[in-house]
C-alpha positions, 0 to 999 in steps of 0.5 A, a space after each residue: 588764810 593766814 595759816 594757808 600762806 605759812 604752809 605755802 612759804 615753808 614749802 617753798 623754802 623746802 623745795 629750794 633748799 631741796 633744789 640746793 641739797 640736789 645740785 650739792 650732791 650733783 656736784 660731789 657726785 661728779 667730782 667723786 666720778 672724775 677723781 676715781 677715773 683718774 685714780 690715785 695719784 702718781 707719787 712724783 720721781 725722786 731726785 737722786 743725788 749721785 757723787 761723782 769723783 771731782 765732788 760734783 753730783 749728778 742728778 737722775 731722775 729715777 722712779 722709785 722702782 728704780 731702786 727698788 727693795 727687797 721685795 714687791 711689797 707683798 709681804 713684809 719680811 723680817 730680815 732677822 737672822 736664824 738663831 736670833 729669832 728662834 732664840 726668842 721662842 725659847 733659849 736652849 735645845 730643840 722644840 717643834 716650835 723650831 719648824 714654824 720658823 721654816 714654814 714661814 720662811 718657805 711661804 715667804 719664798 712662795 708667795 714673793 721670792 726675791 730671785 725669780 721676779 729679777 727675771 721678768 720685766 721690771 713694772 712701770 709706776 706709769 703707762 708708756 704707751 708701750 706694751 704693759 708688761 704684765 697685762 694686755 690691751 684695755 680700753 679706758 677712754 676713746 682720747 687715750 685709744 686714739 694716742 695710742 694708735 697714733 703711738 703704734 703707727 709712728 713706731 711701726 711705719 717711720 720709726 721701725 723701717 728707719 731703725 732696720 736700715 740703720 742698723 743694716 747700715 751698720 753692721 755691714 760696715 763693721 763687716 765690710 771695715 773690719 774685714 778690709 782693716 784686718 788684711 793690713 799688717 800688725 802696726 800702730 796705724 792698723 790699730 788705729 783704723 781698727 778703733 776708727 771702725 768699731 767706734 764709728 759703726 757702734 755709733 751708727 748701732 745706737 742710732 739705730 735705737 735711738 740711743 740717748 746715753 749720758 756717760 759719767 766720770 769719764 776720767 775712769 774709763 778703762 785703759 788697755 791691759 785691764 778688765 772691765 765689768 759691768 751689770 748685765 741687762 740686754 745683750 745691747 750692753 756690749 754696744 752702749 759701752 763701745 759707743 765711747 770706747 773700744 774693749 776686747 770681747 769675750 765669748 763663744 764661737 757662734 753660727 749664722 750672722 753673728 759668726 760672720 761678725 765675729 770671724 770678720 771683728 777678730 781679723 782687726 781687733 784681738 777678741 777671744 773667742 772660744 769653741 764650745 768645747 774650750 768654754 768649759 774648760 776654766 783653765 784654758 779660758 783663765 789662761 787665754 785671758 790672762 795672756 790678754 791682760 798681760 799685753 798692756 797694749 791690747 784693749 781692755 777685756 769686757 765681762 759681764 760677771 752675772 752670766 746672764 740677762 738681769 731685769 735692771 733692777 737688782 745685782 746678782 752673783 758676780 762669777 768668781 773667774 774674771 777676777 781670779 785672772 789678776 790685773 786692775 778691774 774697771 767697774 761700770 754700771 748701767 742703769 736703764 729708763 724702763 720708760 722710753 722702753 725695756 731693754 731687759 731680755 727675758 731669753 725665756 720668753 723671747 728669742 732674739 728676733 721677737 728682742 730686737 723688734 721690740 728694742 726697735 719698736 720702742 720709743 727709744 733707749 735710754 740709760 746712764 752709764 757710770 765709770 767707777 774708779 779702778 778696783 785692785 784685789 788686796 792681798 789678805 782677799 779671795 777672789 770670792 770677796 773681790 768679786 762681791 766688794 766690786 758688785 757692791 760698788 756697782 749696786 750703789 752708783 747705779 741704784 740697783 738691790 744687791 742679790 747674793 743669788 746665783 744668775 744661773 737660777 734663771 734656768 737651773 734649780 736650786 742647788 742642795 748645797 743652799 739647803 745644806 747650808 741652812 741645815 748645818 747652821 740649824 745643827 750647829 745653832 742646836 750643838 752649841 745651845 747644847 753645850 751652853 745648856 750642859 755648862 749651866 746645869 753644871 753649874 747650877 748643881 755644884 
């Protein structure tokens, strides 16, 4: 009897703790399933501190993919150069070894090239509610569905009808304005009224969008007779910069509603346009601009050295003509929230109907745009090296990677000038290895 009621304490005390064993695992088991649903965390943005010219700083909130590296993390590269790595291998003269470096160096390229990923949307570290930029619609939870239905009707039924008939507001008014402005003859009072229109139908343009613009070091906006450059990220560049000044446009005769445009601005502001035979002779173009710069009463030029549209990420190749023309340049950077919407135009994807309607059917446009101290080429400098000391500027205030690629990448091949480069620096790595290897055996045998 004695033993009957041990046997049944010790199973009741098994099966308790058993019951406790089964809740405990429960427990860890739900709290696994909802940790691995809601993934890993986010790391949080950074605060970058940018300085400003009167030594305050501005604070972006800016994702780290805001300024990203190299590369997408893929790989990892070794940024040695050339000579020094295969110097390891061994000291003088070539060896087959010598292509192993090559081949590595051409798998880097293929598996993650640092050029052709500058010309696709920038990834997001988080959703958006917006259209993913490399993944279509999938379903994760019925509450987040329901918020992005929400999403799309409010972009599509409120936000989208009101933006299109602002946007026809505005750009009916710059035609209607300039038009009338142009037939007045040339004065102060001309130029005026001229800077009154495009100022107040730029304004009416980011509305549209829902810009939201923060300026910064305004001290250093361009003045007349001088050359602003910037960054090149969407073709509504042009429209964020004339939302807080006036500037001169530099571009190519175009047909349809953007010819009736540019026919209509030119009457009031002098512009230059070119026809497409005249854009690619350089010489005239340098002459027109030139003549332009020379009038300090004339609104500064506005360029966009990279020649084409660049995901926001990085700086690209400044083309060297805008400043063989001469006069002060007025560098600015743009720097776009790819997470109220991507303002980046990818023109290989998407013409510029499909563009503008996902500009309007974003959530709203949001960028910073930084005026940089004015910039003089120096006397012992190309214009080469101006360009590129001015594209480092522009890199650095805005966070941006600077690429000494070429932007017209996007669309061209590679030219064999690139691998010719490569091939006489291997020539000439190997000629004077030669040459040191002969004095050393020289050397050694007196």
């Amino acid at each position: 009897m004695l033993y009957s009621q041990k046997v049944l304490s010790s199973w009741k005390t098994y099966c308790l703790s058993s019951s406790r064993t089964e809740k405990t695992s429960d427990y860890i088991g739900r709290w696994a399933t909802i940790r691995i649903e809601k993934g890993v965390k986010k790391p949080q943005p950074q605060m970058l501190k940018t300085p400003t010219a009167n030594g305050r700083q501005v604070l972006s909130h800016l994702q780290e993919s805001s300024a990203p590296s190299r590369g997408t993390g893929i790989i990892e590269r070794d940024e040695t150069p050339m000579e020094k790595e295969i110097a390891r291998l061994h000291p003088v003269n070539f060896e087959f070894s010598d292509i192993f470096y090559f081949c590595r160096k051409g798998f880097e390229a293929i598996v993650e090239d640092e050029v052709t990923q500058r010309f696709s949307s920038e990834e997001l570290l988080s959703w958006n509610l917006l259209t993913r930029t490399n993944v279509n619609f999938h379903y994760i939870s019925l509450r987040l569905t329901i918020v992005w239905v929400i999403g799309v009707v409010v972009r599509y039924c409120f936000l989208l009808p009101l933006r299109i008939t602002l946007a026809t507001i505005g750009i009916m008014s710059m035609i209607v304005g300039t038009t009338l402005v142009g037939q007045l003859p040339n004065s102060s009072v001309k130029n005026y009224l001229s800077e009154v229109v495009h100022l107040t139908c730029s304004r009416i343009l980011v509305r549209a969008l829902s810009g939201t613009i923060r300026y910064h070091n305004k001290e250093n906006r361009p003045k007349k007779g001088g050359i602003c450059v910037a960054n090149h990220t969407s073709p509504i560049d042009a429209i964020i910069l004339t939302n807080d000044g006036c500037y001169a446009m530099v571009g190519q005769v175009h047909g349809g509603l953007m010819g009736v445009i540019q026919r209509a601005t030119v009457k009031a502001c002098p512009h230059v346009w070119f026809e497409r035979s005249e854009i690619k002779d350089r010489h005239l173009v340098t002459k027109r601009l030139r003549e332009h710069v020379a009038d300090k009463s004339k609104l500064p030029i506005l360029i966009f050295p990279e020649g084409t549209c660049i995901n926001n990420t990085s700086v690209m190749m400044f083309k060297k003509g805008s400043f063989e023309i001469g006069g002060t340049i007025y560098p600015v950077a743009i720097k776009y929230d790819p997470q109220f919407g991507d303002a980046f135009w990818n023109s290989s994807k998407y013409n510029i109907v499909s563009y503008l309607l996902r500009i309007m059917t974003s959530w709203a446009i949001v960028c910073d745009v930084w005026y940089l101290p004015p910039m003089v080429r120096e006397k012992d400098e190309d214009a080469v090296q101006f360009a590129n000391r001015v594209r480092s500027a522009i890199a650095r205030q805005g966070g941006l990677t600077e690429l000494p690629w070429d932007g017209g990448l996007k669309r061209a091949k590679v030219k064999d000038t690139f691998r010719e480069e490569q091939q006489k620096n291997y020539s000439k790595m190997l000629v004077r290895n030669g040459s040191i290897a002969s004095l050393s055996a020289g050397t050694e045998s007196d």
